[in-house]
Every structure is written in C-alpha cells, then in structure tokens.
C-alpha positions as CSV (number, residue, x, y, z in Angstrom):
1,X,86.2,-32.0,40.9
2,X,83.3,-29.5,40.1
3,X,85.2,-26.8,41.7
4,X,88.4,-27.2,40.5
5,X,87.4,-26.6,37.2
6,X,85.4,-23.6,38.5
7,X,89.0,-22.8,40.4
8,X,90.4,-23.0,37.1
9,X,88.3,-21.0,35.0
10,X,88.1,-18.5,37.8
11,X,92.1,-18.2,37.7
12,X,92.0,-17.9,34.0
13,X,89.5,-14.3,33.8
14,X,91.4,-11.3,34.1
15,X,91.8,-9.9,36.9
16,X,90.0,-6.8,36.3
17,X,86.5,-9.1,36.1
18,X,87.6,-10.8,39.1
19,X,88.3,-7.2,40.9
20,X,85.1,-5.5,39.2
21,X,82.5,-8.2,39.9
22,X,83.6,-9.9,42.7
23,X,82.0,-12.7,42.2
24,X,82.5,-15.8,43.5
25,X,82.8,-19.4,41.6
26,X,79.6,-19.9,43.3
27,X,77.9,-17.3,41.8
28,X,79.7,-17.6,38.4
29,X,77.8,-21.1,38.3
30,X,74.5,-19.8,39.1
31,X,74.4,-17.2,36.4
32,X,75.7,-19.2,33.6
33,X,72.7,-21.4,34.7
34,X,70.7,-18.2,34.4
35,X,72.2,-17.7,31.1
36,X,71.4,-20.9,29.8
37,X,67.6,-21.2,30.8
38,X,66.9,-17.9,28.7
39,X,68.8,-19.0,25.7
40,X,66.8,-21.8,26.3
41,X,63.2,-20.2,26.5
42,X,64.4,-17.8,23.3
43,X,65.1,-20.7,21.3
44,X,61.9,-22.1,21.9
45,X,60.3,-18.7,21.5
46,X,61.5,-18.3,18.0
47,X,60.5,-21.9,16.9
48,X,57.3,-21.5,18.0
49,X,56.5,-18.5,16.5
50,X,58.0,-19.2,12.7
51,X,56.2,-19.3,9.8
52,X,54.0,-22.1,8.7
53,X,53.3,-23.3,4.9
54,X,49.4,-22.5,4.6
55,X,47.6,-24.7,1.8
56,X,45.6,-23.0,-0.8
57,X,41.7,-24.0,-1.2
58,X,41.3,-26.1,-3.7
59,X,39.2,-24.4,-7.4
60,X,35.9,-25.5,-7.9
61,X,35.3,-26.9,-11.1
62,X,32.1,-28.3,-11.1
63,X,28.3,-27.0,-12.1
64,X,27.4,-23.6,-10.9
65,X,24.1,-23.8,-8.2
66,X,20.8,-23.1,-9.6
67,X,19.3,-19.8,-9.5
68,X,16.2,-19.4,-7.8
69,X,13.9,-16.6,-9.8
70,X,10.9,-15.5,-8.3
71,X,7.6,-16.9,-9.7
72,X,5.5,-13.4,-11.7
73,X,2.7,-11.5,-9.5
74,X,-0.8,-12.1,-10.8
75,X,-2.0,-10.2,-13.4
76,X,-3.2,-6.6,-13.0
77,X,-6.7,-6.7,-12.7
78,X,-9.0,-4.2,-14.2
79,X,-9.5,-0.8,-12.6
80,X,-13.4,-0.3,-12.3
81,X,-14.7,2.7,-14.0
82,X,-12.4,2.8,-16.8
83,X,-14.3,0.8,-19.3
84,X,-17.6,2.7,-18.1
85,X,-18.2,0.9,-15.3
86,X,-18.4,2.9,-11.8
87,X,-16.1,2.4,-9.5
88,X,-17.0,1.4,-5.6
89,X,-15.8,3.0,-3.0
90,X,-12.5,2.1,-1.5
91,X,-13.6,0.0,1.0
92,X,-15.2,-2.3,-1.7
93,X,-18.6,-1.0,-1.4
94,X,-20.9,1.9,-2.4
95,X,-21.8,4.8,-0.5
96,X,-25.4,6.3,-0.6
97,X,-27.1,9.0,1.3
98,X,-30.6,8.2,2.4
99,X,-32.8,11.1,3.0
100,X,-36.0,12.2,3.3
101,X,-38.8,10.1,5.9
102,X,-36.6,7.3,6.9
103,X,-35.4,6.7,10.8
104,X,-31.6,7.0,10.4
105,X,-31.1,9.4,7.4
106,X,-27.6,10.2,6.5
107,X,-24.9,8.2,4.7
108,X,-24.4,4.5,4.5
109,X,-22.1,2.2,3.3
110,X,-23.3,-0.5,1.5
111,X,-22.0,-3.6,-0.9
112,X,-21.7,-3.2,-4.1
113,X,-24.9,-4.4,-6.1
114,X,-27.1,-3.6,-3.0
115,X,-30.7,-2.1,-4.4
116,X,-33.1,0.8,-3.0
117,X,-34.2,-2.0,-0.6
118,X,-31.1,-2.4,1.1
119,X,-30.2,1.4,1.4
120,X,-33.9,1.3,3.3
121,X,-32.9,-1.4,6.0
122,X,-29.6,0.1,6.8
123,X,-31.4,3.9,7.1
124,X,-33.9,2.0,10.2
125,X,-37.0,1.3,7.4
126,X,-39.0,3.8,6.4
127,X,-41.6,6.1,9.0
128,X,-45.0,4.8,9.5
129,X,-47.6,6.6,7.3
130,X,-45.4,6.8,4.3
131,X,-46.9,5.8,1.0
132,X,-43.6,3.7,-0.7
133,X,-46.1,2.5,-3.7
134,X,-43.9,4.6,-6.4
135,X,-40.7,3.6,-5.0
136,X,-38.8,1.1,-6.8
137,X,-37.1,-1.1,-4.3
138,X,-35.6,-3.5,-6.8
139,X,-33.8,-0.8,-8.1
140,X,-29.3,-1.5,-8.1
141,X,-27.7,1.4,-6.3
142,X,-24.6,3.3,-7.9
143,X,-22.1,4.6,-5.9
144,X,-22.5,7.9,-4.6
145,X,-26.3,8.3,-5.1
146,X,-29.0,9.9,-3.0
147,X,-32.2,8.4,-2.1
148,X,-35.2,9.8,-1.2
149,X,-37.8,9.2,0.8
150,X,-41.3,10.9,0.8
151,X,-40.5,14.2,0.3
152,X,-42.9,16.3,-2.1
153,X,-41.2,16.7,-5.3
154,X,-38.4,14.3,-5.5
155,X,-38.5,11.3,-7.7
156,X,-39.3,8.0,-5.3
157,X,-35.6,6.1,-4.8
158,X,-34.1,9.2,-6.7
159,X,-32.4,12.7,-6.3
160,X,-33.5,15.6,-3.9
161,X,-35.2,18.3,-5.9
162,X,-33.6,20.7,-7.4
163,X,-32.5,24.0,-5.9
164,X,-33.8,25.8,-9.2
165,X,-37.2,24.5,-8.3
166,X,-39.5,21.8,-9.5
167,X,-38.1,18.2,-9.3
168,X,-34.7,17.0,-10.6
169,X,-36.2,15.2,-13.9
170,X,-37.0,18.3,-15.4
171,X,-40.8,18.4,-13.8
172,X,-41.9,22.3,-14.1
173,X,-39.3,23.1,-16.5
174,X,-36.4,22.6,-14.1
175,X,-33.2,21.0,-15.7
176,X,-31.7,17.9,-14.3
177,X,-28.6,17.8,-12.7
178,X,-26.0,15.9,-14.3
179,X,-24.3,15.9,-11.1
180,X,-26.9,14.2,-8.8
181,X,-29.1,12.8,-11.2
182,X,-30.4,8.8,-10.6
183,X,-30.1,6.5,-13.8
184,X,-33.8,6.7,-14.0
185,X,-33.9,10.2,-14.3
186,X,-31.3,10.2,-16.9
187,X,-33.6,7.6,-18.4
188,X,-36.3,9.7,-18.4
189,X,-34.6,12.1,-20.6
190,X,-35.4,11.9,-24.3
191,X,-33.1,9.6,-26.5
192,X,-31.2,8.4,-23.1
193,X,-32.2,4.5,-22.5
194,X,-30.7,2.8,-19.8
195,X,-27.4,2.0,-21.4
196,X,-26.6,5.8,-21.7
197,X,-27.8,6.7,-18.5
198,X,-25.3,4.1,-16.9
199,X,-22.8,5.7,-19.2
200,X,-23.3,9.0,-17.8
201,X,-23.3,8.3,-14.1
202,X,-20.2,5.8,-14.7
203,X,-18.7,9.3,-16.4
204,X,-19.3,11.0,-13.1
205,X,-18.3,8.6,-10.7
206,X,-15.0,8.6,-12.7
207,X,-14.5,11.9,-13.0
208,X,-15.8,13.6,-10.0
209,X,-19.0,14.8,-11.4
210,X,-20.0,17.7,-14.4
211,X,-18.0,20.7,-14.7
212,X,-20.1,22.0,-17.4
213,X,-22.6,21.0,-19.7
214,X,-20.1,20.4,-22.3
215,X,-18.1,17.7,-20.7
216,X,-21.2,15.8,-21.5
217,X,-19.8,15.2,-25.4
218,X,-17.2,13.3,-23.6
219,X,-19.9,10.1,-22.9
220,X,-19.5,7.4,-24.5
221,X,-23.0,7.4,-26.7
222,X,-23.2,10.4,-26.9
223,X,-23.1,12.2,-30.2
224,X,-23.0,16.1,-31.8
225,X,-27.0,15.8,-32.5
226,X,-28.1,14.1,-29.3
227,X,-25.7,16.3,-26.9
228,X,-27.6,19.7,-28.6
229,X,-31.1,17.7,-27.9
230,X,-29.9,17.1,-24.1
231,X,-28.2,20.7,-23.7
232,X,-31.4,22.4,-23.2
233,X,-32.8,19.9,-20.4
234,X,-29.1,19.6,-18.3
235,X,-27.4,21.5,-15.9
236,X,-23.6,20.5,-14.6
C-alpha cells in the first residue's frame, strides 16, 4: 500500500526530476524524513529561544536606612611650650647633657620632671672625691639643659663656663648666656625671680634659643625698663 502511493507520487514529478535525480521511491522517503526532523528541530529552536516577559522590581516606598556618622575625635590637646611652658622632647621626655666628673658624661634622655638627681644616676653617679655639697640635686630639669659636674668655675647642676671667661652667671664680669643659661642662673640675675627665669628658658626651648639680645623684649615679663637693666649682663 505504502509503495503504491510512493509509485504514484513518483509517476506524478516531472520527468526531468525523475531523470536529474534519479532517485528512487526509496530514497524519496528517506529524505522527506530528513526534511521533516529539521523542520522539526528549527521549530523547536525558535520557541525556545523567543522572548520572555521580564517583571519589573517592585519601588520601595518605605523609610530610608539610618545613616551611620562617625562619632568626633577627642579634642586637640594643648601644644606644650606655647603658653610658656617648655616643650619635651619628642619621645615624651627631656634631654640633658651631663658633663663634667661623672662616669658616663654625654647626653641622656630622661622623663619629663626628672631633677639634677636623676640626670646623676643615668650619667654612672658622680667620681669618687668629688665635693657635691653645692649641688642642688632636688633641682627639676628642663629640656635641653647641661649639667655640670665639678669643674672649676661652672655653677653646681648648671651651665659650662663661659667661653668669654669667668662663669656663666656673670662671675668676673662675664655675661650670661641666654642660650645655655640654667633657671638658677637666670634667677640670679637682678629683677629675674623664678617665674621669669622659667619664662625665658620656656622662650628658648620654643624658639630654638637667642638670636640676639633683643629677642629678649619678646618674654613674657619682660618690660622696656627691666630689658635695658638685663641688656648689660646677657649675651644671645
């Protein structure tokens, strides 16, 4: 039955298709199959690949999040030295030079408030033989001060002497130096107490030390009649 009507629809093709292919009923069949299966597979092809309705995301309507905002830094603290205080070195400490008849001479770091005592310890103590009775050992260090120890001339827990001559404080007629000059030297000046002698080593550490006599106007304390009483006796 199957291949009469495959007789039949051979038959009914021209006969220049039956001349040019040359193909058989047989193989008529198996290429319409052929046929088939892909319009098959591109039918499926295109339904798989059309377009798809995509759903919108929905608005949100509610409360915005809270904001986080960061909590303030602690407040700025002070800068030492500005307010005529001296300020410590920047490791938190002072720095003094010991000199003079100590066993380790030379510079030392120390904390800040440590006295003429303390400056002693960390140099190795003083030598043996040397008469300490006019050194004051209770005495608060300031940062960058030198301290010496039994050598003729030099004020005990003070300043070297001067290069001028004579001792630092003025002894012999010798000016003191502004720029390496203890607080008790400074004190030792007339009309300086101890208030004003802090003021002027605070000024110092500050500013790097005394360019000239005349930046000593610039101390707090220090006014037009006392600064031409002091001129005479300082030296930068």
């Amino acid at each position: 039955m199957r291949e009469r009507a495959w007789a039949a629809l051979w038959e009914r093709l021209p006969v220049w298709v039956q001349t040019r292919c040359g193909l058989t009923p047989r193989s008529l069949a198996a290429l319409s199959v052929v046929l088939i299966v892909a319009v098959g597979f591109a039918v499926q092809h295109f339904w798989a690949g059309r377009p798809e309705p995509v759903r919108a995301p929905e608005r949100v309507t509610g409360p915005a999040p809270p904001v986080r905002v960061a909590s303030p830094g602690p407040s700025p603290v002070p800068v030492a030295g500005v307010s005529g205080v001296p300020g410590p070195s920047p490791s938190g400490g002072i720095v003094v030079d010991v000199s003079g008849k100590v066993r380790r001479p030379g510079i030392h770091r120390l904390p800040t408030g440590s006295r003429v005592a303390d400056a002693l310890s960390a140099a190795g103590g003083v030598r043996d033989g040397v008469d300490v009775t006019g050194l004051n050992r209770a005495r608060v260090l300031m940062d960058g001060e030198q301290v010496v120890v039994g050598v003729p001339g030099a004020v005990p827990g003070g300043a070297a002497p001067a290069a001028g001559g004579g001792g630092s404080t003025g002894a012999g007629g010798a000016p003191v130096s502004l720029g390496s000059a203890t607080v008790d030297q400074l004190d030792a000046l007339p009309g300086v107490g101890p208030v004003l002698a802090q003021h002027i080593v605070a000024y110092r550490a500050q500013h790097g030390g005394f360019r000239s006599v005349d930046e000593l106007r610039e101390v707090n304390g220090i006014g037009d009649r006392r600064f031409e009483d002091l001129r005479p006796l300082v030296r930068p």
